[in-house]
N, C-alpha and C positions, 0 to 999 in steps of 0.2 A: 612400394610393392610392385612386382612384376604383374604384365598384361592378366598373366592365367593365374598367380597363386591367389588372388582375392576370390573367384568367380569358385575355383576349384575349393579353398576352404569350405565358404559357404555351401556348395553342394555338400558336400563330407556332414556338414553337422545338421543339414537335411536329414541325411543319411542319418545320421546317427540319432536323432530325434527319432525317425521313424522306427530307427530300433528298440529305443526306450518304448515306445506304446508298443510294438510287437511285444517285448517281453512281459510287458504289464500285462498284456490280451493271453500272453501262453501263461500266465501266473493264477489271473481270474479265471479261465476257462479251461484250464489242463490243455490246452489245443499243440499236441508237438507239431505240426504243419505250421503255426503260427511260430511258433520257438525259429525253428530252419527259416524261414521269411527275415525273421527281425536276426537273426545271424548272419543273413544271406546281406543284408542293408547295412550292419555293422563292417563286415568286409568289404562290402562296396566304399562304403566314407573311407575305411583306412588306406584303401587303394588310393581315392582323390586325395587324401589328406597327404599321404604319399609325396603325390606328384605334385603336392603343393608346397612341400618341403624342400625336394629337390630343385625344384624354379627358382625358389627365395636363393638357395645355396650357390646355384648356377649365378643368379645376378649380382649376386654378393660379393662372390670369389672367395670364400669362404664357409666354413660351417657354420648353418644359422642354430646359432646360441653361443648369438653374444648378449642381445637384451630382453628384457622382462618379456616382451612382447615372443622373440622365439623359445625364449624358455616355457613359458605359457603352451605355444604349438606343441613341444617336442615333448611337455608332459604329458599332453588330451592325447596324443599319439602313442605314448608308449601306456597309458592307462588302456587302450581301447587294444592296444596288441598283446598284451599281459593276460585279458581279460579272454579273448580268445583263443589265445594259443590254454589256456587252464579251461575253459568250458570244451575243447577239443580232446584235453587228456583224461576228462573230471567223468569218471565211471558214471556219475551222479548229474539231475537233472538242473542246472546252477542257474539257468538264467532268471529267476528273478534279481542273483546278485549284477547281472547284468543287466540290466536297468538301473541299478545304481551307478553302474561303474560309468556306462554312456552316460549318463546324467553329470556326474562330476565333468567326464571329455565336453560336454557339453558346454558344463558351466564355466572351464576353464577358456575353451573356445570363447563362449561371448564374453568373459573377463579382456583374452586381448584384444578381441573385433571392437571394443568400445574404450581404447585408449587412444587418445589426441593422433591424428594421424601423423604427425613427425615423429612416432614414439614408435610407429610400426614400418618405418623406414629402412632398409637395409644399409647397416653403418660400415664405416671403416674399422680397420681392430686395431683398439689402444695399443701400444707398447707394451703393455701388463696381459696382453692378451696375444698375444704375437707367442705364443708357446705350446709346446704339444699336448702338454697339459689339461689345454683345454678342453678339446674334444674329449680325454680320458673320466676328469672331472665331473664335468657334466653328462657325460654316457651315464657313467654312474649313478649319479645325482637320480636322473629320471627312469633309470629303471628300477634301483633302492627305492624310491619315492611312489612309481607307480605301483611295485610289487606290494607296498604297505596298502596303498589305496584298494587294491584289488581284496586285500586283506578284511579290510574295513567291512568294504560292500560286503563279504563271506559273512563278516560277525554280525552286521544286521542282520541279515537274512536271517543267523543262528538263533539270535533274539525273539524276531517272529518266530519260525520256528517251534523254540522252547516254550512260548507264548502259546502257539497253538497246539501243542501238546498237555500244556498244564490245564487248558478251559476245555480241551476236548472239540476242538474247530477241524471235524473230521473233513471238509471239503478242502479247507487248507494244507492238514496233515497227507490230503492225496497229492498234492501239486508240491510239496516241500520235498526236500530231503532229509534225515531225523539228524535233530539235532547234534548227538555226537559227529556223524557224518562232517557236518557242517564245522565242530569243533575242530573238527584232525585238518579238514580243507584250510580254515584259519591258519590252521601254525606250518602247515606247507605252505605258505604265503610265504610269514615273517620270516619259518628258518631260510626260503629261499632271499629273501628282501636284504636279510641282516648284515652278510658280507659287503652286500654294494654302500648299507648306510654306512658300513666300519669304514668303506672305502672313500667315500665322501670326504670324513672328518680326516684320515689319512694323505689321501692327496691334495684335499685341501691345504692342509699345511705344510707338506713340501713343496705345495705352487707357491704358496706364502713365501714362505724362506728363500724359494729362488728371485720371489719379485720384487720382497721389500723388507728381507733377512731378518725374517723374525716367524717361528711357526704359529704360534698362537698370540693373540694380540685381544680377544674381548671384544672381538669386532660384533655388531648385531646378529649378521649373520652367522658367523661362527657357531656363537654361545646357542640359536636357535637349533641352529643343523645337531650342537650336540644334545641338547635337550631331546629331538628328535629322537636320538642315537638312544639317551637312555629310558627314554620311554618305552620304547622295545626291546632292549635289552633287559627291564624291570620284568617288562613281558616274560620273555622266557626265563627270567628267572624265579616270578612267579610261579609259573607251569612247570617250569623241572625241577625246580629245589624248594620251593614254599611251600607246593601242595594247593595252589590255590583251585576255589571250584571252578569250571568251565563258565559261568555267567561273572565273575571275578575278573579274571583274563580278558574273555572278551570285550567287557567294557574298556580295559585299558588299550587296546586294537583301536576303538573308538576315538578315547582320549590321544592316541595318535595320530589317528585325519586332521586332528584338530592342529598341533604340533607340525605336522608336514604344512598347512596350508597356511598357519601361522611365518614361517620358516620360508615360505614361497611367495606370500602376496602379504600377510599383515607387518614384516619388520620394516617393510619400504614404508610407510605411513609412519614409524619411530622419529621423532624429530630427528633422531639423533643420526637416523641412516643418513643424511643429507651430509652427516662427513666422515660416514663412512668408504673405507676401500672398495668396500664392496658398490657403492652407489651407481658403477655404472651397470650394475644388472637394473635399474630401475628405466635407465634409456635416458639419464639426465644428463 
């Protein structure tokens, strides 16, 4: 790791810590002055997180995300700019979903700050990685990816919410947005999410084909990314052609975070990843 990118992350999820408790304090208290504060702190981390990205890249001579470890950065970063460039457009008062959202940047953040330090080393790029592809690939990946997460945070929120409309949690139902609100913010997520996951499974397998001519192979990763893929696609098909109700949908938004983070950190732990293609997104 370069001199500033360790120094500069860690502030960043300072930053972003501090955001999480602003939004909780503007969620508990109505306080908009506290909303603007912990917005104002979220901006600041994705500034350093920024320039903590750009260093890695600078030292690399390369785009970082090649290993677990910048895929990890480039997702906490694209969750935390997803998040407010939508609470900047959002008519509606969302940050409680931000507190989740920083919460995930957060968690994803100390997921890589706590891998073996050769693992967070700026590598060389395989031969299989030497392609333009990549950058496209993975652009996608983590904005498809964050856009669901951002998703996610929306349908909890929805959840309370809906909760605090059905028991009558008037102090709640002040500080929320009403739940259909919340509903429609959901599916502007996925329907914006959905091209990049289609793109995912797409360019993936023309990178495939170009590197080891075959598009689809069952590899771990693959099969998870398309699980991914049809989780939210069951989604909107749910919501547009099933008829499903609004708390129906949103839990499957749910069972997506789950799918995304499975797909991002739990298939590297598959024995089986260990001879997979994909293995060296793990840094092995």
């Amino acid at each position: 790791m370069t001199r500033m990118e360790e120094p500069l992350l860690q502030i960043a999820m300072l930053c972003y810590m501090a955001g999480v408790v602003g939004y909780a304090i503007r969620l508990a208290q109505n306080s908009t002055r506290t909303g603007w504060v912990a917005s104002a702190c979220a901006a600041l981390g994705l500034v350093l997180h920024t320039a903590s990205i750009v260093s890695r890249g600078i030292s690399a001579g390369h785009a970082p995300v090649v290993s677990m470890y910048e895929y990890l950065v480039a997702f906490a970063w694209m969750v935390v700019l997803a998040y407010l460039v939508f609470e900047r457009r959002s008519p509606a008062p969302v940050q409680g979903a931000g507190a989740l959202a920083l919460l995930v940047a957060v968690g994803l953040l100390g997921y890589a700050s706590n891998l073996p330090s050769h693992l967070k080393q700026p590598e060389a790029l395989m031969p299989v990685l030497k392609s333009n592809w990549l950058v496209f690939h993975v652009s996608v990946a983590v904005v498809g990816y964050a856009a669901a997460t951002l998703a996610t945070a929306l349908a909890a929120l929805y959840f309370l919410s809906a909760h605090a409309q059905r028991r009558q949690v008037r102090w709640l139902l002040a500080r929320l947005p009403a739940a259909p609100v919340l509903d429609q913010a959901v599916y502007r997520c996925v329907r914006f999410a959905f091209p990049f996951l289609t793109l995912v499974n797409v360019t993936g397998a023309v990178w495939a084909f170009n590197a080891w001519g075959r598009y689809w192979g069952w590899d771990p990763k693959e099969t998870w990314s398309l699980i991914t893929w049809i989780t939210f696609t069951f989604y909107l098909h749910a919501r547009l052609r099933a008829g499903w109700r609004a708390p129906q949908v949103n839990a499957v938004v749910l069972v997506g975070l789950a799918t995304i983070m499975f797909t991002f950190l739990g298939v590297n732990q598959l024995a089986s990843f260990s001879d997979s293609l994909h293995s060296y997104a793990a840094g092995n």
